[in-house]
C-alpha positions, 0 to 999 in steps of 0.5 A, spaced: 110 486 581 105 488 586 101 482 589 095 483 593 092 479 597 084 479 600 084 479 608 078 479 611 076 483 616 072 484 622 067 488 619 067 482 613 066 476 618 060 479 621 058 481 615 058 474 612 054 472 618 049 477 617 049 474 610 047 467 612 042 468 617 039 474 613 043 474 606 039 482 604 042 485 610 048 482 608 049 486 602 045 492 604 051 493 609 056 492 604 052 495 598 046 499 601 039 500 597 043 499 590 041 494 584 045 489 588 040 489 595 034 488 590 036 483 586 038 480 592 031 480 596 028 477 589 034 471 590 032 470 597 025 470 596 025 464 590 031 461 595 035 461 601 040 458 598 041 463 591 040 469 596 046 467 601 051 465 595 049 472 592 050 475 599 057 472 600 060 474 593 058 480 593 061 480 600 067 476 598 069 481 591 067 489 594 072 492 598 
């Protein structure tokens, strides 16, 4: 039985404040100029908040 555990790295953690100040580059960083970065432009610009939570999750569940 394997279990796996997520560890954040450093890379992460700037990633994830990259995604708080400015959530597109977040993910660019993360996933570049894929579905993902466009769809996150389009959560930031109807609300910051949408786009940070998209921004983190994506962060949060790619490796």
């Amino acid at each position: 039985m394997s279990s796996q555990q997520a560890t954040a790295t450093g890379g992460d953690v700037l990633r994830i404040l990259l995604a708080i100040l400015l959530p597109p580059l977040g993910v660019f960083f993360q996933v570049g100029l894929g579905l993902h970065f466009w769809l996150n432009i389009l959560l930031t610009l109807f609300g910051y908040v949408p786009g940070i939570i998209h921004a983190v999750w994506i962060i949060a569940t790619r490796r």
